[in-house]
N, C-alpha and C positions, 0 to 999 in steps of 0.2 A: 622636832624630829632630831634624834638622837646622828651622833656621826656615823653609828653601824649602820643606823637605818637610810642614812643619806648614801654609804656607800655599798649598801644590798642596793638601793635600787639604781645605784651607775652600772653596777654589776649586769645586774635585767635587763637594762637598757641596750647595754655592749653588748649580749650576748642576743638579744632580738635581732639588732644591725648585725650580727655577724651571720645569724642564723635566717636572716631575707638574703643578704647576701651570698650564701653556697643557695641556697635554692632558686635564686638569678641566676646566680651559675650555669647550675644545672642543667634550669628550662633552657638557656639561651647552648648550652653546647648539645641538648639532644634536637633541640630545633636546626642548629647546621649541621648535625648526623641526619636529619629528613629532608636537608635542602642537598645533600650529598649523594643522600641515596637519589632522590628523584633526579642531580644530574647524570647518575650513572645511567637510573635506566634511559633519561632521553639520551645518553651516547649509543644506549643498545637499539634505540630506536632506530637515531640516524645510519648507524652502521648497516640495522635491518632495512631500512629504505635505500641507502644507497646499494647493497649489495642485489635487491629486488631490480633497481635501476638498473645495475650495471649487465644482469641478466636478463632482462627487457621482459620481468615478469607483472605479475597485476597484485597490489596488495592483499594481503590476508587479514583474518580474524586475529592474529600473532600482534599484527600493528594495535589494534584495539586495545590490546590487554596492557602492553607497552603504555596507553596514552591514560589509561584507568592507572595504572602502577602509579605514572609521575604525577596526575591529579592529588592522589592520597595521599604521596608523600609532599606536596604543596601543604593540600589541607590541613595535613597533621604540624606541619612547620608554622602555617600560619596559626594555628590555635595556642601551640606551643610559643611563640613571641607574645601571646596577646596576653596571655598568662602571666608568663615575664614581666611586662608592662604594668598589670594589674598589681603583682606583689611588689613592682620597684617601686609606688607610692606610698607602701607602707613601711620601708626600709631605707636603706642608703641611697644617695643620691648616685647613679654610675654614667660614665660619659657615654651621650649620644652614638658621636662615631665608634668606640673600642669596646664600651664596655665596662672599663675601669673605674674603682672607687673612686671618688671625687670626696673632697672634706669642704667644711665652710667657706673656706678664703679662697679657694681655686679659680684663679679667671680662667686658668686656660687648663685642658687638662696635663696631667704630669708624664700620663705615657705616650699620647699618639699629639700631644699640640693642638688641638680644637678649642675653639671658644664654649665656654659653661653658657648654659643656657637654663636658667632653673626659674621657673615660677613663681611666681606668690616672695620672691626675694630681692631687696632693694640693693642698690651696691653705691660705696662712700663716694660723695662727691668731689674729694678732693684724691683717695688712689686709686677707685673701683672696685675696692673688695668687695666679694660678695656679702651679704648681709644677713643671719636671720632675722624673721619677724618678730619687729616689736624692740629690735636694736636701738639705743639711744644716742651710742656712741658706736663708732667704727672701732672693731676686735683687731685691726692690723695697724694703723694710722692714731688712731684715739680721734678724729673730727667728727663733731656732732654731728648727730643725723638730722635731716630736716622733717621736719612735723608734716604727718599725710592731711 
């Protein structure tokens, strides 16, 4: 394989991991526009039951539609994460808690401080780096990996 051809396909590569990555994006910020709307409407709900309350009236059809509204916008948030989740396996690895791009060697993440937590990846026995599979040597340390 020629150096052009080894560097078209780092190019393909980068540009997959960038292009899972805006569309994580994506899913995950129009999934908390559905978990946003749905808290609106339960404000509008509470608001309608309290003000029902405070007038010592008897609920309406009005409550139903309210409790149909935040269902959907549920629904739609939780399909939307699951999404999310589905394409994070075939992209970049991003942190649990924030969100954030995570690279090979991250124990912790860089923006919010959480511990990495990544799958199918061994970490060095002598400083913990994370590992990918089939490592022989640690990428941050240089210590030998131990045999599975």
């Amino acid at each position: 394989m020629s150096l052009i051809e080894k560097a078209g396909d780092l190019a393909k590569n980068a540009g997959a991991k960038v292009s899972h990555s805006i569309q994580y994006g994506r899913l995950t910020a129009k999934a908390k526009n559905e978990e946003h709307e749905a808290d609106e409407q339960k404000k509008a709900l509470g608001q309608y039951y309290y003000t029902k309350f405070l007038n010592g009236m008897p609920l309406e059809e009005e409550a139903v539609e309210y409790c149909r509204a935040i269902s959907q916008h549920e629904d739609c948030a939780a399909q939307l994460y699951e999404e999310a989740r589905k394409n994070r396996r075939f992209g970049s690895t991003f942190c649990e808690e924030c969100g954030n791009v995570l690279h090979a060697g991250d124990l912790y993440c860089p923006a919010c401080g959480a511990k990495v937590r990544r799958e199918g990846l061994t970490h060095c026995p002598k400083c913990g780096a994370v590992q990918e599979p089939g490592s022989r040597f640690c990428g941050k340390c240089g210590t030998q990996m131990m045999e599975e």
